[in-house]
Structures are given as structure tokens and as C-alpha cells.
C-alpha positions, 0 to 999 in steps of 0.5 A, a space after each residue: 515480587 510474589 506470584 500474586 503481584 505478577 498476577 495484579 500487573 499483568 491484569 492491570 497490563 491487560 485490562 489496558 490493553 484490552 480496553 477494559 480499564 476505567 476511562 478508556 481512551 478507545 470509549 472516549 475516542 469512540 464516543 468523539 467519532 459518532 458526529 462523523 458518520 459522514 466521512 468514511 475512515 478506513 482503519 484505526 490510525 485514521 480513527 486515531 489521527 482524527 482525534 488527536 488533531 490530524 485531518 481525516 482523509 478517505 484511503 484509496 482503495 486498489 484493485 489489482 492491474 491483471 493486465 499489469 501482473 501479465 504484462 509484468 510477468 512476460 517481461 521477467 520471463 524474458 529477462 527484461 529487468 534491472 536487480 540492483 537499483 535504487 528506485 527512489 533514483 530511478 522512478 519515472 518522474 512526471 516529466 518521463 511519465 508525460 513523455 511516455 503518454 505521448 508515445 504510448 496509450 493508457 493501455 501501456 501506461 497502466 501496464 505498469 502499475 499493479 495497482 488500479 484506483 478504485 472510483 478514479 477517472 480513466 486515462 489519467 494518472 490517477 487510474 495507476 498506482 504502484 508502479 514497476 518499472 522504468 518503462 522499459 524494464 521491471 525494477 526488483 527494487 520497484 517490487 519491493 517498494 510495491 510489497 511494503 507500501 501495499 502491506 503499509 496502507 493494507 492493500 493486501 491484494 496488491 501486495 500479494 501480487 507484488 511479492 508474487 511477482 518478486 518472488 518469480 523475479 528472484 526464481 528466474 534471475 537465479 
């Protein structure tokens, strides 16, 4: 290949990527999304799964649980945690969780969970996402999954607590 054919490739390679060739599918995706202003779609592989057949869903939005990160961070200053687990195996499933409530208030419910749903009612489950522990002790495995589901679904504030507070776990733990 010759420079000037490197040079046609890579506007052709280019123009694609940037959207600017002739029947762009971003135009036309745009074109077939202006009928759902009524839905809210929070970023671009909802867009995308719109048009190509998949159901449009609303994204959660999370805050960050202070009360969590506080009550987190105590517990790892106090070697309350496990560093080797799997937390597929060991998350609290609905049963453990009820079992809590019934000993504990919401207050301690949500004090493990970094993550506070945005819209949801108070006191029931749907208040508390991204869970760090088994009620007992913080899980560096829970954190982790905290750090890539947050980082997954873009909810940035959640994720930078949750490696903050894998980071102090992997301070203090040595």
C-alpha cells in the first residue's frame, strides 16, 4: 500500500467512526428515537438497545450512603472484614436479609449499602443498593463487585466510594 491509500482507509475508518459517512446509523437511530421523549434514557446502549428491539428501561440513579461509607469505614478500622471470599456465595440472600430487619431498623439495614436509590420509597429494600457485607463484617470481595457494578452502570460517585474504601481495606489489612 502507498501512503496515499493508508490516508483513504483511514478517513474512510474515520468517517465511520466519527459518524460522518453516507447513511449513518447514529442519524438514523437519532431520527427513530425523536417519538420517545417521554421515556428517559440514560445513556447510549439504552439508546441503542431501543432500536434494535430490546425494551427501554429507566436507569436508577444512586446516591452515595454516607452513613454506609462511615459505618464501612469504622468497621475496617476495627478489622471487622473477611479479604478472601467469594461474594456470589456469601451475599446475604433475601431470606438472611428479612432476618436482619427483623432484629435491626432500616437505619442498620442501609448502613450496608453504599449505595441510596434515587426516587425509592424509604424503608424497604429498594432504598439500598450495592451491598458490603454480611451483616456482620465487610466483605473485600463485596467492594469489588461495588467498584465494577458501579463503574458498569456509570454510577461514578458510588464506585469512587467503593474503591475508597477497598483501598483503606487494602491499607489496613497490610
Amino acid at each position: 500500500m502507498v501512503a496515499g491509500d493508508d490516508d483513504r482507509v483511514e478517513s474512510r475508518v474515520d468517517r465511520h467512526l466519527l459518524g460522518r459517512h453516507r447513511g449513518d446509523p447514529a442519524e438514523r437511530d437519532a431520527q427513530r428515537l425523536e417519538g420517545l421523549d417521554d421515556r428517559s434514557v440514560s445513556d447510549e446502549q439504552q439508546v441503542r438497545g431501543a432500536i434494535h428491539g430490546a425494551s427501554i428501561t429507566r436507569m436508577a440513579k444512586y446516591t452515595v450512603n454516607s452513613a454506609a461509607v462511615e459505618h464501612v469505614t469504622r468497621l475496617i478500622e476495627a478489622k471487622q472484614y473477611v479479604l478472601d471470599s467469594s461474594w456470589g456465595d456469601v451475599q446475604p440472600d433475601a431470606e438472611a436479609q428479612n432476618a436482619y430487619l427483623e432484629k435491626h431498623d432500616w437505619e442498620a439495614y442501609g448502613a450496608w449499602h453504599l449505595g441510596l436509590t434515587g426516587g425509592a420509597t424509604d424503608e424497604t429494600k429498594g432504598r439500598f443498593a450495592f451491598a458490603v457485607g454480611d451483616f456482620r463484617r465487610v466483605h473485600r470481595s463485596a467492594l469489588i463487585a461495588c467498584v465494577y457494578r458501579a463503574s458498569e452502570w456509570r454510577h461514578k460517585e458510588v464506585e469512587l466510594a467503593a474503591h475508597d474504601l477497598l483501598q483503606l481495606l487494602d491499607r489496613t489489612s497490610g
